[in-house]
C-alpha positions in Angstrom: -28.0 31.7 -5.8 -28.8 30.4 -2.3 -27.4 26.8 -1.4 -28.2 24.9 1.3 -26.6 26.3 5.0 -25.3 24.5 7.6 -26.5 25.7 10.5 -30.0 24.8 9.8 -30.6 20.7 10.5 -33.3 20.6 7.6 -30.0 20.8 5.5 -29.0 17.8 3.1 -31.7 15.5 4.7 -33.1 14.2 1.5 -30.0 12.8 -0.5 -30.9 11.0 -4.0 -28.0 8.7 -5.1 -27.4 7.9 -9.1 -26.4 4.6 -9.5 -26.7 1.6 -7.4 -23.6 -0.2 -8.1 -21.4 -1.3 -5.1 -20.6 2.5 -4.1 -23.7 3.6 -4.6 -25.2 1.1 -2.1 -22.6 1.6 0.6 -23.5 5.2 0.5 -27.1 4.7 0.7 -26.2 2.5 3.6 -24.2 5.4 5.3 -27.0 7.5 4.6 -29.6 5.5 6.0 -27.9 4.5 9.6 -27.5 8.5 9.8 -31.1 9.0 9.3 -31.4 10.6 6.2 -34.2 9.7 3.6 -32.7 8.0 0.6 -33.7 8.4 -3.1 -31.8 5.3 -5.1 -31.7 5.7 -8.6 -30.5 3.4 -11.2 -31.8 2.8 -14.4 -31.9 -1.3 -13.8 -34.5 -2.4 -11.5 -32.8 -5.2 -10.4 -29.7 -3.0 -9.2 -32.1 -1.3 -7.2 -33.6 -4.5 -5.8 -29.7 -5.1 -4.9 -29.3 -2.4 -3.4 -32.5 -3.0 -0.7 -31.1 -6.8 -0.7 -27.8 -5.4 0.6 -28.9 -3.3 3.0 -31.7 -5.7 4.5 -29.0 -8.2 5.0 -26.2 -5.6 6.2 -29.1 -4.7 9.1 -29.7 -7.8 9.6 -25.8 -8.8 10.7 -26.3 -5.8 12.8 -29.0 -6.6 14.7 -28.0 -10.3 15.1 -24.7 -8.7 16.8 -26.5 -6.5 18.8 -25.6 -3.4 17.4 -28.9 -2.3 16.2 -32.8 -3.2 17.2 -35.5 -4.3 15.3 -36.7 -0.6 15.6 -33.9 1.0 14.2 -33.4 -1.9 11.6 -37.1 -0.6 10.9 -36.3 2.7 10.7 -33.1 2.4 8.7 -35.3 0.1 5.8 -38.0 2.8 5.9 -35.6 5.6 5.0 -34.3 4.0 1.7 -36.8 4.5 -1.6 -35.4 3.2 -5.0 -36.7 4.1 -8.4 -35.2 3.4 -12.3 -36.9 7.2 -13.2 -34.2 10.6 -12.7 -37.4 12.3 -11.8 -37.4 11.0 -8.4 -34.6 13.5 -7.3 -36.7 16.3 -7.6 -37.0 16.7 -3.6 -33.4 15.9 -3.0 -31.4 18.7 -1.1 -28.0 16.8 -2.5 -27.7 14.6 -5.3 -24.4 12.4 -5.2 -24.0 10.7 -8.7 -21.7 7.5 -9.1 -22.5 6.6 -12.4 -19.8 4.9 -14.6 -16.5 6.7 -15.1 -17.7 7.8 -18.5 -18.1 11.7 -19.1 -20.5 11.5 -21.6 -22.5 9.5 -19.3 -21.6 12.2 -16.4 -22.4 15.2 -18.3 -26.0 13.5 -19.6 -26.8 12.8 -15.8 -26.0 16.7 -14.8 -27.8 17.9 -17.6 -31.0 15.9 -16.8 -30.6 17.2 -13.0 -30.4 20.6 -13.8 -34.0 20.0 -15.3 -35.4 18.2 -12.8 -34.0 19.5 -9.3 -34.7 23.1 -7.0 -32.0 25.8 -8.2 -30.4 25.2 -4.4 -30.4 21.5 -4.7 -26.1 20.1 -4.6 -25.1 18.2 -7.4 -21.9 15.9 -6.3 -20.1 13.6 -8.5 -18.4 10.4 -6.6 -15.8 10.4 -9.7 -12.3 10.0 -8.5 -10.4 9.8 -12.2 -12.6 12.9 -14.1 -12.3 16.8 -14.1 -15.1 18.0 -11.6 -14.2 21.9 -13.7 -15.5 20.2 -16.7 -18.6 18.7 -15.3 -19.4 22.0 -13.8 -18.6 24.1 -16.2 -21.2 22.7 -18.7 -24.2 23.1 -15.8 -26.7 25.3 -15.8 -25.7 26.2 -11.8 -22.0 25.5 -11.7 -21.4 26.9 -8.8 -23.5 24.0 -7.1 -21.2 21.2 -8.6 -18.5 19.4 -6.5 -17.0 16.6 -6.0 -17.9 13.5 -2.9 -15.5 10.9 -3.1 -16.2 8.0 -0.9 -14.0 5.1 -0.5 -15.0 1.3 -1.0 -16.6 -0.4 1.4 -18.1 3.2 2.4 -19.5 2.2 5.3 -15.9 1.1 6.7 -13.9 3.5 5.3 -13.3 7.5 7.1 -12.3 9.5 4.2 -14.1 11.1 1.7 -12.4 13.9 -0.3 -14.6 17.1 -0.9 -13.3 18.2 -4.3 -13.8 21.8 -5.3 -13.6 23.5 -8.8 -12.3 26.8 -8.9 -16.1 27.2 -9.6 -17.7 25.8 -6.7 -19.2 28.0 -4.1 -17.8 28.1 -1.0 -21.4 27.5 1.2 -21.6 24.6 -1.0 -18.2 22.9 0.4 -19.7 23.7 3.6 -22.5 21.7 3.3 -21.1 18.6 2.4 -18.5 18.8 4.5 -20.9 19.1 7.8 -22.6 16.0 5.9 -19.6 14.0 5.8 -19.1 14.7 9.5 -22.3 14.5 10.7 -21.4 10.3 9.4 -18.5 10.2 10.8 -16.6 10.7 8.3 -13.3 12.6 7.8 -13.2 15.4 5.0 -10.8 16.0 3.6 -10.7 19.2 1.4 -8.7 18.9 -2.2 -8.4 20.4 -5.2 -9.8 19.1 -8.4 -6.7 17.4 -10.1 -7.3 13.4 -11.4 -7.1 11.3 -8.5 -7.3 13.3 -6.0 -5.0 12.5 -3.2 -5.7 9.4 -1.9 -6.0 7.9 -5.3 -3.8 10.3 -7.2 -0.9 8.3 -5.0 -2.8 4.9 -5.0 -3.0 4.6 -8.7 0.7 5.0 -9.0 2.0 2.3 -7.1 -0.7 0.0 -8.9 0.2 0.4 -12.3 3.9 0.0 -11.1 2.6 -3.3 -9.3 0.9 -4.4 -12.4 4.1 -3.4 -14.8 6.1 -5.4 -12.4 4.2 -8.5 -12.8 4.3 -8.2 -16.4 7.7 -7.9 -16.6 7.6 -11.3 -15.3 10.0 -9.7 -12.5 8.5 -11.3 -10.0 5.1 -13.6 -9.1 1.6 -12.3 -8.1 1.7 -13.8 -5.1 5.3 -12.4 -4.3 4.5 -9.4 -5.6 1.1 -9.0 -3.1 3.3 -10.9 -0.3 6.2 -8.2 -0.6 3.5 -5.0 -0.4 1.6 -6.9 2.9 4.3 -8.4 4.8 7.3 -5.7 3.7 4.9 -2.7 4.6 1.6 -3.8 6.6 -0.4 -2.9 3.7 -3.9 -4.9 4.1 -3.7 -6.1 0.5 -1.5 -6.4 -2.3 -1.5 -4.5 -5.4 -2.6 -6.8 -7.6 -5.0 -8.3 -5.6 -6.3 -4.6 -5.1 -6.4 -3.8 -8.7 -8.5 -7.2 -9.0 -11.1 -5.7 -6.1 -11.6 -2.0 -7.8 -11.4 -3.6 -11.0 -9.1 -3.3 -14.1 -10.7 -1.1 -16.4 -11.7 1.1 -13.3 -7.9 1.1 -12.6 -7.5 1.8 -16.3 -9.3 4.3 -16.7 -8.2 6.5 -13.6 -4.7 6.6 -15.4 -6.0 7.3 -18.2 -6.8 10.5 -16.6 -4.2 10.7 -14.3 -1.3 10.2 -17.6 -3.4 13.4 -19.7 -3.0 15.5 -16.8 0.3 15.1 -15.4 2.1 13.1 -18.7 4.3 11.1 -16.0 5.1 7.8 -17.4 4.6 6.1 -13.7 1.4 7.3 -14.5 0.9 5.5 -17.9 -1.0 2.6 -17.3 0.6 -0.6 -18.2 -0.3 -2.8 -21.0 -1.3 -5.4 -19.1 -4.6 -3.6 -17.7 -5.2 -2.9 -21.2 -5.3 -6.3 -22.8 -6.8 -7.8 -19.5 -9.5 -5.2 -19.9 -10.4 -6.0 -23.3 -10.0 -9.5 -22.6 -13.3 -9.0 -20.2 -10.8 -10.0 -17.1 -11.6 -7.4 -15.3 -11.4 -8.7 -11.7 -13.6 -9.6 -8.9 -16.5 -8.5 -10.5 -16.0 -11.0 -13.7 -14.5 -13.6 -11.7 -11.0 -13.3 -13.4 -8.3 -10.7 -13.2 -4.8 -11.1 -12.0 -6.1 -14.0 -10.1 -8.9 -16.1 -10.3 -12.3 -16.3 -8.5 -14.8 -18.9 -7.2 -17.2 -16.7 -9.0 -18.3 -13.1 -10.6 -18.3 -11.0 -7.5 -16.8 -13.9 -5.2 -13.4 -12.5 -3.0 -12.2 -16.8 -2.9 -9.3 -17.0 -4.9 -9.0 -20.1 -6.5 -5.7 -22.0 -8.2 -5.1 -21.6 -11.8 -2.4 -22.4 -14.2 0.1 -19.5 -12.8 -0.5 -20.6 -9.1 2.9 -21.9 -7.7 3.0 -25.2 -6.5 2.9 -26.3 -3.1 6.1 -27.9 -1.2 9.9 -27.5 -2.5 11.5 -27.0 -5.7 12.5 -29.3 -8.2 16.4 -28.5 -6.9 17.1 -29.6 -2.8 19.1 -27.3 -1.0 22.7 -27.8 0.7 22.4 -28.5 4.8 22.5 -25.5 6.8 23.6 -26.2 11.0 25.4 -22.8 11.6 24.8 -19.5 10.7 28.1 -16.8 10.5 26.3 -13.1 10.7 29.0 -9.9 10.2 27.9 -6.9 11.6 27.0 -5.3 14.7 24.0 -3.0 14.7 20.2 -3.5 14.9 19.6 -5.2 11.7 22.9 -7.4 12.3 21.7 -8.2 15.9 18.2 -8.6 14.6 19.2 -11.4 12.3 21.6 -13.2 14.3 18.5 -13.4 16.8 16.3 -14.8 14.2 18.4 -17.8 13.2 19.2 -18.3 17.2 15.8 -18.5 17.5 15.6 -21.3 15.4 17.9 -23.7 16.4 20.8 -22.5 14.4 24.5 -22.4 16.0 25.2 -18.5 15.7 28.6 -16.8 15.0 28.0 -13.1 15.6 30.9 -11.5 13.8 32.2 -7.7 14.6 35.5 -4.9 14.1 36.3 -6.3 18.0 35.4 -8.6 20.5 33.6 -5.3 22.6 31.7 -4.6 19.2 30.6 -8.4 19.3 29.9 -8.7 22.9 27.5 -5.4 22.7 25.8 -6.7 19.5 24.9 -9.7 21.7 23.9 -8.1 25.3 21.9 -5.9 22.8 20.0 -9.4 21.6 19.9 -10.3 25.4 18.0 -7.3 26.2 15.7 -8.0 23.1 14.8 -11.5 24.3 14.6 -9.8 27.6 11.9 -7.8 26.2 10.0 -10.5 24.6 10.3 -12.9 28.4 8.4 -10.0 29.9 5.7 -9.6 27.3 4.9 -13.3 27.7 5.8 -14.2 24.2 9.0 -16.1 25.2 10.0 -18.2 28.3 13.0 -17.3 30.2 14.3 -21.1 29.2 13.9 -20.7 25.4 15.5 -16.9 25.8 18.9 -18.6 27.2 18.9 -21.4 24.8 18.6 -19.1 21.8 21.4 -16.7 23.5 23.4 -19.8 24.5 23.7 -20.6 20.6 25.5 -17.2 19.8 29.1 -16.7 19.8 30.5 -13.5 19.4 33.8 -12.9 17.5 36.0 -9.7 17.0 37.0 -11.6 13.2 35.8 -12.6 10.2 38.1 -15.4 10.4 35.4 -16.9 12.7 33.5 -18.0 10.3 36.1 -20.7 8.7 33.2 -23.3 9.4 30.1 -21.9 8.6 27.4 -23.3 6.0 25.5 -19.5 5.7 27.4 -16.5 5.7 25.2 -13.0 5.7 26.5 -9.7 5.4 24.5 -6.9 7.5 27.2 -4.4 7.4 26.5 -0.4 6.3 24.6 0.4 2.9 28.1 1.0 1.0 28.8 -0.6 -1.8 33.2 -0.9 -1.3 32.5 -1.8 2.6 30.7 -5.1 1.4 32.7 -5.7 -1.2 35.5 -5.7 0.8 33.9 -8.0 3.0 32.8 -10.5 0.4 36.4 -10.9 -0.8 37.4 -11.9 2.7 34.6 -14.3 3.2 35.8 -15.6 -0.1 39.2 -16.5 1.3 37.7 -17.3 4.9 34.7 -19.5 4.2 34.8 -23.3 3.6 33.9 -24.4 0.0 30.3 -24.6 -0.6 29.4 -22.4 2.2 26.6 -19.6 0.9 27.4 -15.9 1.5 24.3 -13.5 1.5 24.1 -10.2 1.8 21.1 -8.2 3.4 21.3 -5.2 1.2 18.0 -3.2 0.2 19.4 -1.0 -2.8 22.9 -2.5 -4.0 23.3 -5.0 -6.5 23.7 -8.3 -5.2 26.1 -9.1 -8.4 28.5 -6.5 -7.4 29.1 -8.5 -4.0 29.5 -11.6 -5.6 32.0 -10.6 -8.2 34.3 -9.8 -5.6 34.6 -13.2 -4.8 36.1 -16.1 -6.9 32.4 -18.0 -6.3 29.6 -15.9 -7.8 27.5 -18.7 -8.2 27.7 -19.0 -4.2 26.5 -15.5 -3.3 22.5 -14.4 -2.9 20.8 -11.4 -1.3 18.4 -12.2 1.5 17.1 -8.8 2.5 15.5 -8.8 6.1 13.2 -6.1 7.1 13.1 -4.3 10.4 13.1 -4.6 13.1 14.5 -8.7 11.7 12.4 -10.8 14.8 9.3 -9.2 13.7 9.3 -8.6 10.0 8.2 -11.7 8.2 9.3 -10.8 4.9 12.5 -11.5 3.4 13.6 -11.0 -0.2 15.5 -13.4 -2.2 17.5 -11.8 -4.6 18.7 -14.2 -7.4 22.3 -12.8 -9.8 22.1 -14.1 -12.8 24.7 -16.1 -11.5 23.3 -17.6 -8.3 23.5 -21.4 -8.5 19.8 -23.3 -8.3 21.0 -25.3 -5.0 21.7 -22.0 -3.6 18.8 -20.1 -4.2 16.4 -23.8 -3.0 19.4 -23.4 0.4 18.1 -19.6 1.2 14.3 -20.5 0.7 14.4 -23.8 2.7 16.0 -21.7 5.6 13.5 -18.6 5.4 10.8 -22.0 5.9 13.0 -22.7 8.6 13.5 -19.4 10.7 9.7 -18.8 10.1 10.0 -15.9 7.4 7.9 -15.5 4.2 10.4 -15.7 0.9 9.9 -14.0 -2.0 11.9 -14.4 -5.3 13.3 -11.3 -7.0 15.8 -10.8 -9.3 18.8 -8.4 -8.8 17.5 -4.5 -9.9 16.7 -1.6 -7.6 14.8 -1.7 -5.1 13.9 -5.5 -5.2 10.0 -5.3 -5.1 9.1 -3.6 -2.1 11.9 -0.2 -2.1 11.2 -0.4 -5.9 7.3 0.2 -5.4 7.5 2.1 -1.7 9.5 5.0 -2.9 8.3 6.2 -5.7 4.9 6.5 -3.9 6.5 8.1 -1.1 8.6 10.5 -3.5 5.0 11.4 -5.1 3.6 12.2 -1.7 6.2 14.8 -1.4 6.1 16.4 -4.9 2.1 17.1 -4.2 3.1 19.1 -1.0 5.4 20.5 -3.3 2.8 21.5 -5.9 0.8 23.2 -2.5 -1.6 20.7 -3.4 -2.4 19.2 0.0 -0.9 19.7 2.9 1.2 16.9 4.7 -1.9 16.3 7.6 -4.1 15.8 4.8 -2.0 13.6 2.7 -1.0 11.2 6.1 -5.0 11.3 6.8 -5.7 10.4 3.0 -3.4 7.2 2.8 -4.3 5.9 6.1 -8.0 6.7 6.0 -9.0 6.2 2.6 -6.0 3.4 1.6 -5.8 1.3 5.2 -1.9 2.3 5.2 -0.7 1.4 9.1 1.1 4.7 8.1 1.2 8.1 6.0 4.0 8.4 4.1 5.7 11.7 5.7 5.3 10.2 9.0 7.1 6.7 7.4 9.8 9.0 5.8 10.2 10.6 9.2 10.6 7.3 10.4 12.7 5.5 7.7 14.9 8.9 7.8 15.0 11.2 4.8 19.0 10.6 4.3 18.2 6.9 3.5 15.0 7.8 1.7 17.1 9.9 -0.8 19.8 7.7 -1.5 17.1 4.9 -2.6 15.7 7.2 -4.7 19.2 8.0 -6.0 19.6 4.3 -6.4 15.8 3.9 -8.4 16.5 7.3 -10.6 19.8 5.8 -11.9 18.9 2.1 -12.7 15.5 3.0 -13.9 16.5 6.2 -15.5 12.5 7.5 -15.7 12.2 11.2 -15.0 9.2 10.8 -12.6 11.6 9.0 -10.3 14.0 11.8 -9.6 13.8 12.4 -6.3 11.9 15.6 -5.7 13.6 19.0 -4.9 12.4 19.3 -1.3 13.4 15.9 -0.3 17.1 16.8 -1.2 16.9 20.3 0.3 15.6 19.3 3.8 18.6 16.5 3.5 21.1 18.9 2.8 19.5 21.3 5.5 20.0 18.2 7.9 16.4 17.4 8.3 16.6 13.7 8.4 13.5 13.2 10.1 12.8 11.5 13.7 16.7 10.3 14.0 17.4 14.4 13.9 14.9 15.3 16.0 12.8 17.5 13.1 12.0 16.1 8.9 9.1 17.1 7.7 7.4 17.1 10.8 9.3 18.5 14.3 9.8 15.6 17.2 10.8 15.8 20.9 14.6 15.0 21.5 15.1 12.4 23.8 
C-alpha cells in the first residue's frame, strides 16, 4: 500500500484527533498553531465545546502577550472543526486516537476507522501503557498503525515517542516523524514495549513513591520535598501521580507488571483502593492530596496535612557546631552552619588537613563575593567563626557533632566511639551518611539515643534538602534539636526513618539502575533515553549523564546497599553497571563512564 511521503508538503495536513480529553486538546492546539486543519472528535458534545473553550482562551493569553495577532488568533480558531460523529475523519491524512486506556475501546475505534478512512490515511494511537502489535495486528491495514505519544501539557512538552510495531511500515514512521518536527517537537523513535521509555522509567519510580507513602515510611509532603529539593525534579511523585491521575497510573503498570513481571513494576495497593475509592486525583478533586476542586491544581489542607510551627517536644540549644572531616561535603557543611551564625570547629587527621578544608571554604565564599550573592563583610564573619583542628578532641564543647567522613561503615564507627568519649553529655552526634545505617553509628557509642543522621546533599551551600534520619532509638528532643537547626541554617527537613537509601537514594537508583538495563536490552540507546527523561519528564538531567556525574563506583555500591536491605530481584544492580566499574569506567571523575569526557 502507498502511505503518505514526506517530501510532498500536502502530507499529514488534515489530522483528525479521537477524543477530546486534556491530551487530546493540547494536541489539537499543537496542531492548530502549526497550521494544520483539525478534525476533533469525541463522542460528548460538551468535551468538544471544551476543547474550542481551551483553545479560544489559550489564544487569547497569547495574543494578550504579544505572541500572536488577532489574525493568526483568527487563523488558528478557523483551523479547528469538532464533531461527536467517527465519520468526520474520512478526509484525514493521520488520525491520532487518545481515547481511554481501555483496549476494547482502542480496538472498536480502529475497527470503525478502517471503515471510514482512505487505505493511505495513518492510524496513531497516543497510548503509552498498551501493545501498539496488538492494536495493529487486528487492522485491516496494519502496516499503517503506530504509535504518537505526546506528553502532558503538549503544547509545553518536546518529546513525543514514535512507537513502531514490528508491523509498521517504515514510510509510515517517516511521516510522523517529519510531523513531529515540523512542531517542534523532538522524536524520539522506540520500540513497542509498555511504557515506552520515558514512561517505562517514570512509572517505576511512582509506584515506589506511592508504596513508600503507604508504608507510612515517610509523609507526602516529605516524600514530594525529598524528589524536588534532593534531585531538581519539578514535582513530586505523589503529587505527579495526583496530576496524570491514579487509575491512569494504575493502569500503565498494569501493563508494564504483565510484560516485564518486575515487582517494582507491580503497582501498589494504595493506587488500587484509591482508585476504586473514586480518588483519583486532580481530576476528582482528591488523590494523595486534596484539591480546591475537580480539575483545580490548589492543594488544600486535610486531615494528613502536618501542622504548622514546632513539635509537641522543644529541642536542646545549639551555639557551636563540631564538623569531622575534610573534603567537599565536610567543607560544605561547616560553611553552611558558619553561615548561620553558628561557632564552627572544623575537625581533620592534622592541622594542614584542617587548614586546607577551610582555605577551601574561603575560596567558596570567595566565589559567592564575586557573584554578588555575598558581601566581602558577611564572607569574613562566616570564616571568622571556623576553627580548624588537627583532633577530634576539639570538640570537648560542642552541642552538635556531625560526621562527614568517607562512606565506610568501620571508619565512622570508629569515629562515633571517640566522639562518645570526647563530647560533653547531651551533646548530639550526626552523621551525614547516604546509604549506612544510622543505628550502626550509634551503637558504637554508650548514647544511642543521642545519635541522628542528617544527610546533606551536594554541593551542602546549595542543596536545600536535608534528610533526618530517626533510629529507633533516637530520643524525641533530639530529633525536634536537628529539625529546629535545619530551620535555622535555612535547609528543608525531611523525616525518614533508618533503611536504605532514606527516600531520595531509595527512589533515585533504582530508576537510574532501570535506565541502564533498557540500554542493556538494546532497547534505546543512551541519547534517546537522556532526551526522553529530560524532554518528556522535566528532569534537569538524564540519568547516564547524572550517573556520569554521581560516578558509577558510588552508584553501584548504593545499589549494593538497596539489593541487600530490600532483597527484591529488580534491584540488583544491572550487569553493565558492574562491568564498566570493574573496567574502571567510573564516569566523569575517570575521564570516560558511559559517555567519554575531556581530561582536565
Amino acid at each position: 500500500m502507498d502511505l503518505p511521503s514526506t517530501s510532498s508538503q500536502p502530507a499529514l495536513q488534515t489530522v483528525a484527533i479521537v477524543g477530546l480529553g486534556t491530551m487530546g486538546t493540547g494536541i489539537a492546539e499543537v496542531l492548530t498553531r502549526a497550521g494544520h486543519e483539525v478534525i476533533g472528535i469525541d463522542v460528548s458534545e460538551a468535551a468538544g465545546r471544551a476543547c474550542a473553550a481551551a483553545l479560544e482562551a489559550s489564544t487569547a493569553r497569547s495574543v494578550a502577550k504579544e505572541r500572536l495577532t488577532e489574525s493568526e488568533r483568527a487563523g488558528v480558531l478557523s483551523r479547528l472543526r469538532t464533531f461527536t460523529d467517527l465519520q468526520a475523519a474520512v478526509h484525514a491524512d493521520l488520525v491520532i486516537e487518545v481515547v481511554p486506556e481501555d483496549y476494547a475501546l482502542k480496538q472498536q475505534v480502529f475497527r470503525d476507522l478502517d471503515a471510514i478512512v482512505r487505505p493511505d490515511t495513518i492510524l496513531a494511537t497516543g497510548t503509552n501503557a498498551l501493545s501498539v502489535t496488538r492494536l495493529a495486528a487486528e487492522s485491516q491495514h496494519p502496516e499503517r498503525v503506530l504509535g504518537l505519544h505526546f506528553f502532558n501539557p503538549a503544547p509545553a512538552m518536546k518529546l513525543v515517542e514514535v512507537v513502531s510495531s514490528v508491523l509498521t511500515a517504515p514510510s509510515a514512521v517517516e511521516a510522523v516523524t517529519a510531523l513531529a518536527r515540523s512542531l517542534g517537537k523532538e522524536p524520539v523513535a522506540v520500540g513497542d514495549r509498555p511504557g515506552f521509555v520515558a514512561d517505562g522509567l517514570l512509572f517505576g519510580y511512582l509506584n515506589q513513591a506511592a508504596a513508600m507513602y503507604e508504608s507510612k515510611y515517610a509523609s507526602r509532603e516529605d516524600i514530594d520535598a525529598a524528589m524536588k529539593l534532593g534531585c531538581g525534579l519539578p514535582m513530586g511523585p505523589l503529587a505527579l501521580l495526583d496530576l496524570i491521575g491514579v487509575d491512569t497510573a494504575r493502569t500503565v503498570l498494569e501493563a508494564m507488571y504483565t510484560s516485564s513481571g518486575d515487582r517494582l513494576h507491580a503497582p501498589a495497593p494504595i493506587l488500587g483502593h484509591l482508585t476504586e475509592a473514586g480518588l483519583t486525583g486532580r481530576k476528582a478533586g482528591r488523590g494523595f492530596y486534596s484539591y480546591e476542586a475537580p480539575g483545580s491544581p490548589v492543594v488544600v489542607r486535610d486531615a494528613l496535612t502536618p501542622l504548622e510551627g514546632g513539635g509537641p517536644v522543644a529541642g536542646r540549644p545549639v551555639s557551636s557546631v563540631g564538623v569531622a572531616g575534610s573534603g567537599t561535603m565536610a567543607s560544605g557543611i561547616a560553611q553552611v552552619f558558619a553561615q548561620a551564625g553558628f561557632a564552627v570547629v572544623l575537625a581533620a587527621r592534622s592541622d594542614e588537613k584542617a587548614a586546607a578544608a577551610k582555605a577551601a571554604i574561603g575560596k567558596s565564599l570567595g566565589r559567592a563575593v564575586a557573584k554578588g550573592r555575598l558581601s566581602e563583610e558577611a564572607a569574613e564573619q562566616t570564616l571568622a567563626l571556623i576553627t580548624p583542628a588537627g583532633s577530634l578532641e576539639a570538640f570537648a564543647e560542642v552541642d552538635l557533632a556531625v560526621e562527614a567522613v568517607a562512606e565506610d561503615l568501620a571508619v565512622k564507627q570508629e569515629l562515633f566511639a571517640a566522639l562518645d568519649k570526647i563530647c560533653k553529655p547531651g551533646a548530639v552526634l550526626a552523621t551525614t551518611t547516604s546509604s549506612l545505617p544510622v543505628i550502626a553509628c550509634a551503637r558504637a557509642t554508650s548514647r544511642p539515643q543521642d545519635v541522628i543522621g542528617m544527610h546533606f546533599f551536594n554541593p551542602a551551600p546549595a542543596m536545600k534538602l536535608v534528610e533526618v534520619v530517626r533510629t529507633v532509638l533516637t530520643a524525641d528532643d533530639v530529633h525536634a534539636t536537628v529539625r529546629e537547626v535545619c530551620a535555622k541554617v535555612r535547609k528543608h527537613a525531611v523525616d525518614c526513618g533508618d533503611r536504605a537509601g532514606f527516600i531520595v537514594n531509595a527512589l533515585l537508583f533504582p530508576y537510574l539502575n532501570n535506565a541502564i538495563k533498557m540500554v542493556e536490552s538494546h532497547y534505546a540507546s543512551l541519547d534517546d533515553i537522556d532526551a526522553a527523561m529530560k524532554l518528556g519528564g522535566g528532569y534537569p538531567m538524564g540519568p547516564f549523564e547524572l550517573l556520569d556525574v554521581v560516578g558509577l563506583d558510588v552508584s553501584l555500591a548504593i545499589e549494593k546497599v538497596l539489593h541487600k536491605e530490600f532483597r527484591d530481584p529488580g534491584l540488583a544492580p544491572s550487569p553493565l553497571l558492574e562491568h564498566l566499574v570493574a573496567a574502571g569506567c567510573l564516569g566523569r571523575k575517570t575521564g570516560r563512564g558511559f559517555r567519554e569526557y575531556a581530561r582536565r
